[in-house]
C-alpha positions in Angstrom: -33.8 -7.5 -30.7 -31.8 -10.4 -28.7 -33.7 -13.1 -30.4 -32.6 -12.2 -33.7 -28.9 -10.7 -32.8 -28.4 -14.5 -32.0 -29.7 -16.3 -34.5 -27.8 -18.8 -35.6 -27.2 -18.7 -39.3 -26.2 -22.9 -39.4 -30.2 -23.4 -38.0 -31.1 -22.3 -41.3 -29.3 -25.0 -44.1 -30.6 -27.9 -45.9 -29.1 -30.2 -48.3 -29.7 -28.9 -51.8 -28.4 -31.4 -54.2 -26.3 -29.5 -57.3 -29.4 -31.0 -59.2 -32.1 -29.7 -57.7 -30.5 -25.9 -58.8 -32.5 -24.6 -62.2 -29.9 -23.9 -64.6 -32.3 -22.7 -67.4 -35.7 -22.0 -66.6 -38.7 -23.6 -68.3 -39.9 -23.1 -72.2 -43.2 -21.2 -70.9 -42.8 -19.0 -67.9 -46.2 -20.0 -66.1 -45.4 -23.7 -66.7 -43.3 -23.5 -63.1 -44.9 -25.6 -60.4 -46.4 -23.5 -58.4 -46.1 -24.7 -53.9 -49.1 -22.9 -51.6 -48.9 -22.8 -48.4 -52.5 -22.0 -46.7 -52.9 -21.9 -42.9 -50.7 -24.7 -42.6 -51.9 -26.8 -45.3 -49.4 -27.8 -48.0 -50.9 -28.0 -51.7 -49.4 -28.2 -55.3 -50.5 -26.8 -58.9 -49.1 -25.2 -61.6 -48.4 -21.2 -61.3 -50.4 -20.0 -64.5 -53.3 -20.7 -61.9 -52.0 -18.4 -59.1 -55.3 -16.1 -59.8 -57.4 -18.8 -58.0 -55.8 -17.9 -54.9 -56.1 -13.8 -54.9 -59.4 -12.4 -54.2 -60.3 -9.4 -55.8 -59.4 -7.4 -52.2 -55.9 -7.9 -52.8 -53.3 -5.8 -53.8 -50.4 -7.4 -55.6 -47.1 -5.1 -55.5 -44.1 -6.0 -58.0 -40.7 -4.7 -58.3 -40.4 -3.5 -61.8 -36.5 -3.2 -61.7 -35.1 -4.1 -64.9 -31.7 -6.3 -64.6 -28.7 -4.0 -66.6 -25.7 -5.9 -68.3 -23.3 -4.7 -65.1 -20.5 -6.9 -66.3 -17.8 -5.5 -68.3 -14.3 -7.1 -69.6 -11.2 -5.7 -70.3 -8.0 -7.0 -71.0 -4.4 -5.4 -70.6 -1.8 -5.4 -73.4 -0.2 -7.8 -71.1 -3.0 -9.9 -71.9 -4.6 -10.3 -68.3 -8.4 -10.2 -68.1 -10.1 -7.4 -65.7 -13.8 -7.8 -64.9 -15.3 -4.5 -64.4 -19.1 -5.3 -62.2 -21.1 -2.2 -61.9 -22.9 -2.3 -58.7 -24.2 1.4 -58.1 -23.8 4.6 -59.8 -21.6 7.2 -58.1 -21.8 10.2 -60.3 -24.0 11.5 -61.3 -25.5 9.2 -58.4 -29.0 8.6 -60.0 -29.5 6.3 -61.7 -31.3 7.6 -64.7 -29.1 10.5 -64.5 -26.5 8.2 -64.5 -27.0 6.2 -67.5 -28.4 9.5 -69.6 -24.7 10.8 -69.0 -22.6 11.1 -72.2 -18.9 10.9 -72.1 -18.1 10.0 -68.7 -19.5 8.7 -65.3 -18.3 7.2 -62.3 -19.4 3.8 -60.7 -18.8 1.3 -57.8 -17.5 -1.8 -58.9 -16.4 -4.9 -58.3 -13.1 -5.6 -59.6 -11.9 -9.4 -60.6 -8.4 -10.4 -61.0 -7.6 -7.0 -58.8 -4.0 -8.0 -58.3 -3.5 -7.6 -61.9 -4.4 -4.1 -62.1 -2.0 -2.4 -60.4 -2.0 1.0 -61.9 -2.9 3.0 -65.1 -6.2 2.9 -67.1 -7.8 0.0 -69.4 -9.9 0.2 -72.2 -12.0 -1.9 -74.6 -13.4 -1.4 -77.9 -17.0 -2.0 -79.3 -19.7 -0.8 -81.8 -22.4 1.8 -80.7 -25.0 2.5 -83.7 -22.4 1.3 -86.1 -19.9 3.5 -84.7 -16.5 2.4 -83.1 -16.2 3.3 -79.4 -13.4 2.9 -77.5 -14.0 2.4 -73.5 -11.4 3.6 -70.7 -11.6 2.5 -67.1 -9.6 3.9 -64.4 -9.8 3.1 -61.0 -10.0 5.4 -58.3 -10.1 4.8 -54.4 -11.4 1.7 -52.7 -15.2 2.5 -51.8 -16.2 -0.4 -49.3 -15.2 -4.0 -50.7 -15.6 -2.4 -53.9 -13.7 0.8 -56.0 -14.7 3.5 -57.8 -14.5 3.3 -61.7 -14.1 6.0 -63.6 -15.4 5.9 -67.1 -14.8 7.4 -70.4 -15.7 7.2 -73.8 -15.7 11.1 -75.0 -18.2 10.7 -76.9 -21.3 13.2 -76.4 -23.9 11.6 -78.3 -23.5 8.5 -76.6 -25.3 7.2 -73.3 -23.6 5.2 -70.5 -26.9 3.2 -70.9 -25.9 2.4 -74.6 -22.5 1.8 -73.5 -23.8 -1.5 -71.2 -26.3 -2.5 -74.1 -23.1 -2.7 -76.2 -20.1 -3.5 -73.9 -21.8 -5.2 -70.8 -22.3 -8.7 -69.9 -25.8 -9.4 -68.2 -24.8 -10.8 -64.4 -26.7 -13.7 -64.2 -26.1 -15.5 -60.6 -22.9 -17.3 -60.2 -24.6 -20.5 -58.3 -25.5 -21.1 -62.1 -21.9 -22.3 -63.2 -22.1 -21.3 -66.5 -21.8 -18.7 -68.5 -24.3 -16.1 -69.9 -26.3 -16.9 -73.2 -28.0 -15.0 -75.5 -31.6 -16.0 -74.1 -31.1 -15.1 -70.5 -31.2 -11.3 -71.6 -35.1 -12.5 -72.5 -35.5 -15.0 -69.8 -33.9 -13.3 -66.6 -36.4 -9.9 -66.7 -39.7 -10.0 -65.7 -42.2 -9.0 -68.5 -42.8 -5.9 -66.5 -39.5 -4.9 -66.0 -39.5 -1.2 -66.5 -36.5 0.6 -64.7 -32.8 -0.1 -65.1 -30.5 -0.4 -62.1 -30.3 -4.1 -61.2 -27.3 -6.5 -61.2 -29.7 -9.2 -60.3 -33.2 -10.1 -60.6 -36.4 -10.1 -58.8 -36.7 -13.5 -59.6 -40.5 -14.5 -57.9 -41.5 -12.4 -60.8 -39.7 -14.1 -63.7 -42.8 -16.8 -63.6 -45.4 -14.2 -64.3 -46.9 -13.7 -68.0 -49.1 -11.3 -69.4 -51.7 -13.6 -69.8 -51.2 -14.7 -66.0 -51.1 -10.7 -65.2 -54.4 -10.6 -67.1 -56.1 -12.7 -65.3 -55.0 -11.1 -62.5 -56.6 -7.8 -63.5 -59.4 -9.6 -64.8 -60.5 -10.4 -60.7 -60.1 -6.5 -59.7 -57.1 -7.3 -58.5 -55.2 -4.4 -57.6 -51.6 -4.6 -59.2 -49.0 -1.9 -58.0 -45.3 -1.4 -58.6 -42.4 -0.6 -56.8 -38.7 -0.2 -57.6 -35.8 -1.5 -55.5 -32.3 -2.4 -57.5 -31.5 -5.4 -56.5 -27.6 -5.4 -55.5 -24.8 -7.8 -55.7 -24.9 -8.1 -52.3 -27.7 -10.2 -52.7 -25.9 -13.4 -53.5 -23.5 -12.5 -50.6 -23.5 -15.5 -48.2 -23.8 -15.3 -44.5 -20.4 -16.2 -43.3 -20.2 -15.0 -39.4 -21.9 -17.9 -36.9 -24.5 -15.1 -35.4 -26.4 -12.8 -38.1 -25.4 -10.3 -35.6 -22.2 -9.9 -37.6 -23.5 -10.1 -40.8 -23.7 -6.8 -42.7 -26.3 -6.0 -44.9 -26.2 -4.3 -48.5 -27.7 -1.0 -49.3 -30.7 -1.6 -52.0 -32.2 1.8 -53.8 -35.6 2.3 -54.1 -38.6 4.4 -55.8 -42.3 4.2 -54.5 -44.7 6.6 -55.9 -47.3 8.2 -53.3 -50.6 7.0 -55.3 -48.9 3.6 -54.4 -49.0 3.9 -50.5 -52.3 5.2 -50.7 -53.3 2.1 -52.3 -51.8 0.6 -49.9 -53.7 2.2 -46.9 -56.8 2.3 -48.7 -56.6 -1.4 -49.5 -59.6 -3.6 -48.0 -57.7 -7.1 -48.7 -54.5 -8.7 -48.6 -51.3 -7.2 -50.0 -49.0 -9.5 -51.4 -45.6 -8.7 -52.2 -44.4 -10.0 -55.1 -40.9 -11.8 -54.4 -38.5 -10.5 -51.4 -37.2 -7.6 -53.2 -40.8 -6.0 -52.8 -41.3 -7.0 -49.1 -38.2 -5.5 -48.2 -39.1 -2.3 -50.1 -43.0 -2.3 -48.4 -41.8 -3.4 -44.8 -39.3 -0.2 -45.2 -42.0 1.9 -45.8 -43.4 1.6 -42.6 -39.9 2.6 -40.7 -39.4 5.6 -43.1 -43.3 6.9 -41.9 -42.1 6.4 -38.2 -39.1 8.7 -39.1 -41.2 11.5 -40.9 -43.1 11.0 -37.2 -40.4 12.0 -35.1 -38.6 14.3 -37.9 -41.2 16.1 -40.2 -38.9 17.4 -42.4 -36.0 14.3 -42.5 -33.9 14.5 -45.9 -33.4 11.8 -47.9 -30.9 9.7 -46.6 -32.1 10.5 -43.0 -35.2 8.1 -44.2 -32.6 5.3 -45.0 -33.6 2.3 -42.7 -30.3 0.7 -41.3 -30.5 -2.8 -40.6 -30.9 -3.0 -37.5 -33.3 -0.3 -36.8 -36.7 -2.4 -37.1 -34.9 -4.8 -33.6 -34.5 -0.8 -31.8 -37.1 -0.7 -29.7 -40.9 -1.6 -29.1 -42.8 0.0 -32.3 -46.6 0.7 -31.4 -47.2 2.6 -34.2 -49.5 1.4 -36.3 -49.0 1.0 -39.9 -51.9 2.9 -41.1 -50.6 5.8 -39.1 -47.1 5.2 -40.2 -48.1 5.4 -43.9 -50.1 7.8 -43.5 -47.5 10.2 -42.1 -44.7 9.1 -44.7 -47.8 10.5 -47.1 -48.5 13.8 -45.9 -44.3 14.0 -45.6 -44.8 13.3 -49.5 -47.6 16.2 -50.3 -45.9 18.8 -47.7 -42.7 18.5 -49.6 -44.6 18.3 -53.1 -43.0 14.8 -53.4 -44.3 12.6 -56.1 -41.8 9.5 -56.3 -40.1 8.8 -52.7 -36.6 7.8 -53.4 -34.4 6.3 -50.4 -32.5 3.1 -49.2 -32.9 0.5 -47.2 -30.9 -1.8 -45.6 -33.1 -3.8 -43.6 -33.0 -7.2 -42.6 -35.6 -9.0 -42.0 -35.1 -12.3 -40.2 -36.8 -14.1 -37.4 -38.3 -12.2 -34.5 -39.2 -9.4 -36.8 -42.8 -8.3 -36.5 -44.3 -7.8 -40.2 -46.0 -4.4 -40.3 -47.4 -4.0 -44.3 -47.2 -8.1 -46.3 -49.7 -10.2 -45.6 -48.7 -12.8 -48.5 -45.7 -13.1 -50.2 -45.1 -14.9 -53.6 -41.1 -16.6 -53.9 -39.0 -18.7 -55.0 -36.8 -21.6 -53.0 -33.7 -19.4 -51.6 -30.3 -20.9 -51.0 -29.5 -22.7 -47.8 -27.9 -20.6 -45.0 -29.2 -17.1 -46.8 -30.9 -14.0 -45.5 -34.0 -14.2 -47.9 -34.6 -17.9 -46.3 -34.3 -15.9 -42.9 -36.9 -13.1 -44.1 -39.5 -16.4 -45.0 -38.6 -18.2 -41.8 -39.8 -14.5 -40.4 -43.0 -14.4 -42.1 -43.5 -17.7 -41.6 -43.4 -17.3 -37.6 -41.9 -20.6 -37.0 -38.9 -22.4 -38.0 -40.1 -25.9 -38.8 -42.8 -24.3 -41.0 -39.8 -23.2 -43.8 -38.4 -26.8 -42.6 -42.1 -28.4 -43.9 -42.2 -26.2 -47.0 -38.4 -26.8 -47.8 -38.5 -30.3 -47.0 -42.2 -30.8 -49.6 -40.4 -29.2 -52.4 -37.2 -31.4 -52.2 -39.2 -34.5 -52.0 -41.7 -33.4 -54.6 -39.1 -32.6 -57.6 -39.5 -28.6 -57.4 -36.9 -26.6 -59.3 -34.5 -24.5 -56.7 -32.8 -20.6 -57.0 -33.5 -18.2 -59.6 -34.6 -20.2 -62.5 -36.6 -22.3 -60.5 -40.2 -22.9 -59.1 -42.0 -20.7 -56.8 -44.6 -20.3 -53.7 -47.3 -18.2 -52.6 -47.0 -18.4 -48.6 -50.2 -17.0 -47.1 -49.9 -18.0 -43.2 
């Protein structure tokens, strides 16, 4: 717990030249240079060959999130522009309950140009299946550093779902500098993007194709998916000197008990596809050590908070830990687990269920480059990698090239 309550968050930039940042990503997906990492050995290829480095043993597990268009505008008859960001449903608080709702809902948001919008409610107006539609927005009480929005449209053959689709902006990241185009709503989600509820996206999957995923299968490669909905709070930077003041966002995810049987019954390697999915598995493993100690734990009592994983000396192991969080599933007649997680993961954390991990290049000073430093187990090994990719023309961030780490 000390080691990583005083980390250092400066230990952890690099120079990364506006240039080296991916604005657009490549005409073919799979076309991305691909960075391995093998047992301290440093190799290059494309990533349409990543299937010559799984084994049929493995177990690949993808976040099949799907990114919403979370960013609304609004202007006021003064003229002033209000952008409305959708972060997380508040109510109905489900998600897909959420954007089935007709009429109205209620959401956290970010709110730009705050000081504008001082009182009363805002609206826009669109077209829903050739209809008209008219918008409002009307905040309610802060909620954290955001607010809650309530929304209405009045209309009860209309879905809050279809109301993004129509009104919403997709959020792609803001180290992009520029604004969204038409072909990021095809470029910035996976291909197996399933499951609305992201405001950003799992981007180590955005290089896969289905003719890469087929060859995947092809092996006997077991593929799996998870679901955590990538926050805003992703792109939030680290700004206190020690991580120890750095406060994590809540993510929201949904893993289905046939999945973590796979994952116990797996022979081989499981590799989590991007950090989004190695946040969700490592979870898994804390949420079985609660259903240990509290058989019958609700919902948000199987949370993991961000500092429990630094708590104490776990000797669990994660078979038994999984196993628990599975018979937890069946007593309760459980089919999809759905919790939260705010863990971070940084160095001096001891993985418990990723043996390889597939990612992108992260942003200097960031958590997700303190959750590969972790895997990694040594700081000048990210330092190597990090320092191989700038000198070897790889594409940085979201849009960019990727690595399969396999320590």
């Amino acid at each position: 717990m000390e080691e990583a309550l005083h980390i250092k968050i400066k230990e952890y930039d690099y120079p990364l030249p506006e240039a080296r940042i991916a604005k657009y990503p490549l005409p073919e997906r799979s076309e991305s240079k691909l960075l391995v990492y093998r047992s301290g050995h440093i190799e290059e290829t494309v990533f349409k060959n990543i299937s010559g480095y799984i084994s049929p043993d493995d177990m690949l597990v993808f976040n099949n999130t799907r990114v919403i268009q979370a960013r609304m505008h609004f202007k006021k008859e003064t003229g002033a522009s209000i952008e409305i960001f959708c972060l997380e449903p508040y109510c109905p608080k489900e998600y897909s309950e959420n954007f089935a709702a007709v009429s109205s809902c209620k959401w956290i948001c970010m709110i730009g140009n705050l000081k504008k919008w001082k009182e009363g409610r805002l609206h826009c107006n669109f077209n829903v299946k050739g209809r008209d539609i008219t918008l409002w927005a009307e905040r309610e009480q802060a909620y954290g550093t955001g607010h809650i929005i309530n929304f209405q449209w009045g209309c009860d053959d209309v879905t809050f779902a279809e109301i993004l689709d129509s009104a919403g902006e997709l959020p792609i990241p803001p180290y992009l500098n520029r604004a969204t185009e038409e072909s990021d709503k095809k470029t910035y989600q996976t291909v197996y993007s399933k499951i609305d509820g992201s405001v950003a996206a799992p981007t180590a999957g955005l290089h896969f194709t289905e003719k890469v995923l087929d060859d995947i299968r092809k092996k006997g490669t077991k593929c799996a998916e998870i679901t955590l909905h990538v926050g805003a709070g992703t792109f939030k930077p680290v700004k206190s000197e020690d991580i120890c003041n750095h406060e994590m966002h809540t993510e929201y995810i949904a893993v289905k008990r046939e999945t973590i049987e796979q994952l116990v019954q797996n022979k081989g390697r499981i590799i989590a596809v991007g950090t989004t999915s190695v946040r969700t598995l490592e979870s898994l493993y804390y949420m079985g050590l609660t259903t240990i100690d509290s058989p019958d734990a609700t919902e948000e009592q199987l949370k993991v908070a961000q500092w429990r994983p630094y708590s104490g000396t776990d000797e669990t192991s994660t078979e038994e830990a999984l196993n628990s969080l599975i018979g937890y599933m069946h007593r309760h007649n459980i089919e999809t687990l759905y919790s939260s997680t705010q863990i971070i993961i940084a160095p001096g954390y001891k993985y418990r269920v990723v043996d390889a991990l597939i990612t992108n290049f992260h942003q200097p000073k960031s958590t997700l480059l303190l959750l590969v430093s972790a895997f990694l187990g040594d700081d000048s090994k990210w330092k190597d990698i990090y320092s191989y990719a700038l000198s070897h023309d790889f594409r940085f961030l979201s849009y960019g090239d990727s690595s399969l780490l396999m320590p």
